[in-house]
KOLROKOL-470861 format. One line per field, with one value per residue (C-alpha): residue in three letters; residue number from 1; z, x, y. Coordinates in pm, 1 decimal. Example, Ala and Ser with C-alpha at 12.3 -4.5 7.8 and 13.67 -1.06 7.14 Angstrom:
marba: ala,ser
pase: 1,2
w: 780.0,714.0
u: 1230.0,1367.0
v: -450.0,-106.0
//
This chain:
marba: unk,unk,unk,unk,unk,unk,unk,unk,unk,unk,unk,unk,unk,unk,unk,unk,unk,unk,unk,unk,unk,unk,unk,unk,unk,unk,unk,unk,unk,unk,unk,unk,unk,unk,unk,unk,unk,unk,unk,unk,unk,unk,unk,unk,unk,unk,unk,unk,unk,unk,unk,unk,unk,unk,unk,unk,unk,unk,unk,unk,unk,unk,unk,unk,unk,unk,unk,unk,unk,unk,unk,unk,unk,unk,unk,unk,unk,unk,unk,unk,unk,unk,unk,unk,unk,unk,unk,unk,unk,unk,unk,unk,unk,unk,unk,unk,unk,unk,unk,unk,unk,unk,unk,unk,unk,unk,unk,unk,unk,unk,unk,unk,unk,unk,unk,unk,unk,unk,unk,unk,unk,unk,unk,unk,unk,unk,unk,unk,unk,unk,unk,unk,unk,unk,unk,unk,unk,unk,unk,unk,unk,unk,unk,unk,unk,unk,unk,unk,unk,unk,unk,unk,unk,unk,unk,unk,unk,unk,unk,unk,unk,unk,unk,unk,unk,unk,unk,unk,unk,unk,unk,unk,unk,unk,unk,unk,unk,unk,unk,unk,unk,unk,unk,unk,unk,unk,unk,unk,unk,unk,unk,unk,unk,unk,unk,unk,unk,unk
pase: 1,2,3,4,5,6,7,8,9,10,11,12,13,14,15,16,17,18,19,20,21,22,23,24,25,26,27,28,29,30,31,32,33,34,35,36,37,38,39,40,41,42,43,44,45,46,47,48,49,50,51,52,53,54,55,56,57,58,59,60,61,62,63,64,65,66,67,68,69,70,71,72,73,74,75,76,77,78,79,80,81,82,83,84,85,86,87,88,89,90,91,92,93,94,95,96,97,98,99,100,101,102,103,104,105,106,107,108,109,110,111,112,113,114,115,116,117,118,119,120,121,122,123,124,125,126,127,128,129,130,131,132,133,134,135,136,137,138,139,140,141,142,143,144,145,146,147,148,149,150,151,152,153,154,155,156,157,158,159,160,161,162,163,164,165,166,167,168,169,170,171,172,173,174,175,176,177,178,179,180,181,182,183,184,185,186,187,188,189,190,191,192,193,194,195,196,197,198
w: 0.0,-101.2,-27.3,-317.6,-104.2,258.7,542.2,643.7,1029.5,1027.7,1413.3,1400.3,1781.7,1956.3,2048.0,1696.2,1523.0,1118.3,859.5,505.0,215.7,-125.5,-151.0,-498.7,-390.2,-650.5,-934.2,-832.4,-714.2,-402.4,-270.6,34.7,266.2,600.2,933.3,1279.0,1590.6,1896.6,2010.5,2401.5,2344.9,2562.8,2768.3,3152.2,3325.9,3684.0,3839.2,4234.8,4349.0,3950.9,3857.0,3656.2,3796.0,3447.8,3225.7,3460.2,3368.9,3604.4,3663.9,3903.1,3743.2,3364.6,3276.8,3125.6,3384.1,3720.9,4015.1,4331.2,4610.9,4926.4,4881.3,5111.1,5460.2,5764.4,5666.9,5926.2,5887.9,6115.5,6299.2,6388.6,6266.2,6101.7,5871.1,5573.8,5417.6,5054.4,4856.0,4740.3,4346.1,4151.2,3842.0,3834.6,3767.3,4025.4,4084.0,4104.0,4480.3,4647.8,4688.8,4313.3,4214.4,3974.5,3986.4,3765.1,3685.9,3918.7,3766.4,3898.6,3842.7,3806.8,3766.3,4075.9,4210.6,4442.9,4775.1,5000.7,4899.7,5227.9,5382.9,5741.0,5885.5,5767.8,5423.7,5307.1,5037.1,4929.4,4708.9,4806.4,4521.6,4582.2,4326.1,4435.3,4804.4,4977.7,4758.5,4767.1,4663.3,4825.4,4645.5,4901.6,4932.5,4628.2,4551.9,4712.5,4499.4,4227.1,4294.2,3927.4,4022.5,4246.2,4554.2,4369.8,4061.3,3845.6,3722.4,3478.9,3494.2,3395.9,3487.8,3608.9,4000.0,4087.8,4082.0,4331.2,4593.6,4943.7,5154.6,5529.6,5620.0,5323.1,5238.0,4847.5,4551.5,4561.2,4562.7,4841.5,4684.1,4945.8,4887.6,5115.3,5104.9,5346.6,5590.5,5584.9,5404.6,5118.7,4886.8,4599.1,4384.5,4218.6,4142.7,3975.6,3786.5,3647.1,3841.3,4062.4,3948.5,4110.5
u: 0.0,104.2,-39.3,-27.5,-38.3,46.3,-190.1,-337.5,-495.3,-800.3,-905.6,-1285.8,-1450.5,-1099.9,-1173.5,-1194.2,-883.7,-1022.9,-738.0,-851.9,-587.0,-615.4,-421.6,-332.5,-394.1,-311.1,-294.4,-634.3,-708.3,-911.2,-951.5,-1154.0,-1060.5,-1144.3,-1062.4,-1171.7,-936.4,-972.2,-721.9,-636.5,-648.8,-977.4,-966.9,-830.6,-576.4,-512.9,-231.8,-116.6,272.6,358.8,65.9,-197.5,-526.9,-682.5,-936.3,-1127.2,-1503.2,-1659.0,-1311.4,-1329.3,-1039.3,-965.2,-615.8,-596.1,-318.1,-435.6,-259.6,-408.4,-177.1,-384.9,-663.9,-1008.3,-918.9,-699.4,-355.1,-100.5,-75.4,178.3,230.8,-118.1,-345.6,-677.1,-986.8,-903.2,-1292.2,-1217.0,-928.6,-692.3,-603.9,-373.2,-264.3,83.9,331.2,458.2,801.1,659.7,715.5,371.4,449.9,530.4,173.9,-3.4,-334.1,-609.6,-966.9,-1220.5,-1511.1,-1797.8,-1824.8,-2206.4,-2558.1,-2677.7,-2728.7,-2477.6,-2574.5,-2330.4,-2038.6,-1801.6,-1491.0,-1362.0,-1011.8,-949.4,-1150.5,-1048.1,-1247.7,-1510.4,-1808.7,-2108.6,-2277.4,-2663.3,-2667.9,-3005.5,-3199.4,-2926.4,-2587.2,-2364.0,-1984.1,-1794.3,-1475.6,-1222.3,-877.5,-1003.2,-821.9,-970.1,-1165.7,-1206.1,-1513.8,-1700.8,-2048.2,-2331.0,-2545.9,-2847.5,-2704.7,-2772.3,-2464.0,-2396.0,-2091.3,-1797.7,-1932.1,-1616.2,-1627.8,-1296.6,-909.4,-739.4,-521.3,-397.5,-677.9,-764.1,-537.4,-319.7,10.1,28.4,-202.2,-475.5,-834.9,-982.4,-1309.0,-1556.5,-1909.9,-2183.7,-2407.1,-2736.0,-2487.4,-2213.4,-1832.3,-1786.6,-1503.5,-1521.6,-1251.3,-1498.5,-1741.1,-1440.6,-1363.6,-1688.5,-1748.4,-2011.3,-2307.2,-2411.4
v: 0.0,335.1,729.1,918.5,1237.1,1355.1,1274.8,1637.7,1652.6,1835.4,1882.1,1859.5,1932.8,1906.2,1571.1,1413.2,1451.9,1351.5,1188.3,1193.2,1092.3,952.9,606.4,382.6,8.2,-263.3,-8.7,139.2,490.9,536.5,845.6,1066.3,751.0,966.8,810.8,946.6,924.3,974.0,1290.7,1343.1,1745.6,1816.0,1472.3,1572.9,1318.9,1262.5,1129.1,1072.0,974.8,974.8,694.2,801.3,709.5,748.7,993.5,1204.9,1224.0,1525.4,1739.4,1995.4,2209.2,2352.9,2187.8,1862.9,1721.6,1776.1,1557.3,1456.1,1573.6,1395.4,1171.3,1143.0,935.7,963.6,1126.4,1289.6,1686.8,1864.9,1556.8,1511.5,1168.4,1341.0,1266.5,1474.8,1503.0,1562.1,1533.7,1810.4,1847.7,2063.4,2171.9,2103.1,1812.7,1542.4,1648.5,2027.1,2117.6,2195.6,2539.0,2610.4,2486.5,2648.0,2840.6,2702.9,2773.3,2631.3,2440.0,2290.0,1893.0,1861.0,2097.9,2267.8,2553.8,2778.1,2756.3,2890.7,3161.4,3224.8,3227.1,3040.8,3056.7,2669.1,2642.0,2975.3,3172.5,2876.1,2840.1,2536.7,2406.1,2160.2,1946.1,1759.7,1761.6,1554.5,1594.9,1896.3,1999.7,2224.3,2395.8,2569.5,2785.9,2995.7,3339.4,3614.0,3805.6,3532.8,3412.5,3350.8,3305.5,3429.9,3310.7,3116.2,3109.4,2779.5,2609.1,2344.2,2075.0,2291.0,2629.1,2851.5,2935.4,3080.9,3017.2,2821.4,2960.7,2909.2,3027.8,2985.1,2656.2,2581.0,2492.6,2610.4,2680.6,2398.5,2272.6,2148.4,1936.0,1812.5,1645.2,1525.1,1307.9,1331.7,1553.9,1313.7,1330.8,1110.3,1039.1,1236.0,1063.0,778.7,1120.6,1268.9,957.2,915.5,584.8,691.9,983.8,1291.5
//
């Protein structure tokens, strides 16, 4: 098999990457052969200690390559055994020192509407988003100031809330993401993941 021409990449949605050459096979011209790929350009990635944990379906920031820096579950902080009730994200890569993350947009990971907008001494500048009677997120640590949307406001998955920062209790640019479910902390990682629904 040979291509009589070059292969020109057309990006079609940013997701769909479409090929289309004209090829001689066996002494016969076919031509418009179009091919569809799939094209990583608008997926998002996560990773934790330098393994990716795999496509994110509902991200909760703008970049592609996000990295969870502490998961949901007890952890030590300044020497102390806790409950840590969400998990903290960035945009930045693993061997990036915590305190040269980066800031990135915000975004909400389902529909709802914005409950609470606030700040507290630990969670920092913060927005609270229902997403039905008895499920809620909660995004913390944002940059004062940046705070994207208003109290009662509907928002859709991917709606822009604010820029993460180092608000109340925090050691360098992240996001703190919390939900609940009936009043009580859940993991959000298999909600970020796509393997459980809001």
């Amino acid at each position: 098999r040979r291509s009589n021409s070059d292969l020109p990449l057309r990006s079609t949605s940013g997701a769909i990457a479409e090929i289309t050459a004209s090829l001689n096979l066996n002494g016969f011209a076919v031509d418009a052969i179009t091919v569809f790929v799939l094209s990583p350009v608008s997926a998002t990635y996560l990773s934790y200690m330098g393994k990716a944990l795999g496509q994110v379906a509902n991200p909760p920031l703008k970049h592609n390559n996000i990295y969870l820096e502490s998961p949901f579950g007890k952890r030590t902080y300044n020497g102390k055994v806790e409950q840590h009730n969400g998990i903290d994200i960035q945009y930045r890569y693993p061997t990036t020192k915590l305190k040269d993350n980066k800031a990135d947009t915000i975004i909400s990971i389902a529909k709802g509407i914005i409950t609470k907008i606030s700040y507290s001494a630990s969670r920092g500048y913060y927005v609270e988003v229902r997403h039905t009677p008895t499920i809620i997120s909660r995004y913390l640590h944002m940059v004062k100031g940046s705070i994207k949307v208003a109290l009662g406001q509907q928002v859709e998955a991917g709606t822009e809330l604010g820029i993460t920062g180092m608000t109340g209790a925090a050691d360098g640019v992240h996001l703190h993401l919390a939900i609940e479910i009936n009043g009580k902390y859940v993991d959000p990682l298999p909600y970020v993941l796509g393997e459980k629904t809001i």
